[in-house]
C-alpha positions in Angstrom: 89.4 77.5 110.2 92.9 78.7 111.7 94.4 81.2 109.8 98.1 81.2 109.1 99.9 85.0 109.1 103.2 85.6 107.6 105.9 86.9 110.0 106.0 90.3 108.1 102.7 91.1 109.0 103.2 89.6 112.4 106.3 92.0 112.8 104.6 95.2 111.3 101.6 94.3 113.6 103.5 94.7 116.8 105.6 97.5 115.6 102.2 99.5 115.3 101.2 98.0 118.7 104.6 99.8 120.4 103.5 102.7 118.7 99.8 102.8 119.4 99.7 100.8 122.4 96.5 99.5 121.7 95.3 95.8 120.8 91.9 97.0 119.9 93.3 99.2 117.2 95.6 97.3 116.2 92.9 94.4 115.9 90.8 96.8 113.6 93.6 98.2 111.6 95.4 94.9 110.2 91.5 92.8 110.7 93.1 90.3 113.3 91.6 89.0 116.3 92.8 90.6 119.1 93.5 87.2 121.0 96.0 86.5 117.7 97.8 90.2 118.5 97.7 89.0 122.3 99.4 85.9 121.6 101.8 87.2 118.8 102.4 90.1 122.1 103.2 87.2 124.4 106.0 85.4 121.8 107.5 88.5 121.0 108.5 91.5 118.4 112.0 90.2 118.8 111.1 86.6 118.2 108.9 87.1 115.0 112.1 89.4 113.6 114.9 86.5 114.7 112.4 84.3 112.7 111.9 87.3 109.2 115.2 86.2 107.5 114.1 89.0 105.1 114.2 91.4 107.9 117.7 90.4 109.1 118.8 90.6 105.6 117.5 94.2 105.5 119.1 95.4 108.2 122.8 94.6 107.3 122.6 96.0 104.0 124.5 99.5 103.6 123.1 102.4 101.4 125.3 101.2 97.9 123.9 98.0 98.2 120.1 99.8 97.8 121.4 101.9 95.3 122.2 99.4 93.3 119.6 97.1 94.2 117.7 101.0 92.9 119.0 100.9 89.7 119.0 97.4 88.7 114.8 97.9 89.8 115.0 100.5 87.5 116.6 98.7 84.5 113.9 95.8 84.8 111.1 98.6 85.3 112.3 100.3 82.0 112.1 96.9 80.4 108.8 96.0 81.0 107.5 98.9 80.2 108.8 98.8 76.8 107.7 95.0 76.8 104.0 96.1 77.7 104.3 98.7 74.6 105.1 96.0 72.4 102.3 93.5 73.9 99.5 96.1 73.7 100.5 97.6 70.0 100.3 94.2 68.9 97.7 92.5 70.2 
């Protein structure tokens, strides 16, 4: 059965491969075959990352727009918390 990899893990697989230089480790780390990291080597970091619209997205962003991307996290994180309060005191 072929297995189908999202590009995020197909990016973060050859990031660690620059780093480590090994396919074998890399292989063992993420639990891919190492003929999937040598053909995700072959295409290319730089083509998985032109494909990671998430990863483009990323990059252009400038530090207010995390901090408020931060605090609006934090406002929905404060919500649910006081929803799971509610959920588990009454039922």
């Amino acid at each position: 059965m072929k297995n189908s990899y999202p590009n995020h893990l197909k990016i973060e697989v050859l990031q660690y491969l620059e780093k480590v230089g090994s396919i074998a480790k890399v292989s063992r780390k993420y639990g891919v075959h190492p003929s999937t990291v040598y053909g995700w080597k072959y295409i290319g970091l730089r083509e998985f990352l032109r494909r990671e619209p998430r990863a483009q997205a990323s990059s252009k962003l400038n530090s207010s727009d995390l901090a408020h991307r931060v605090k609006q996290l934090e406002q929905e994180n404060a919500v649910l918390r006081e929803a799971a309060k509610l959920y588990f005191k009454y039922a």
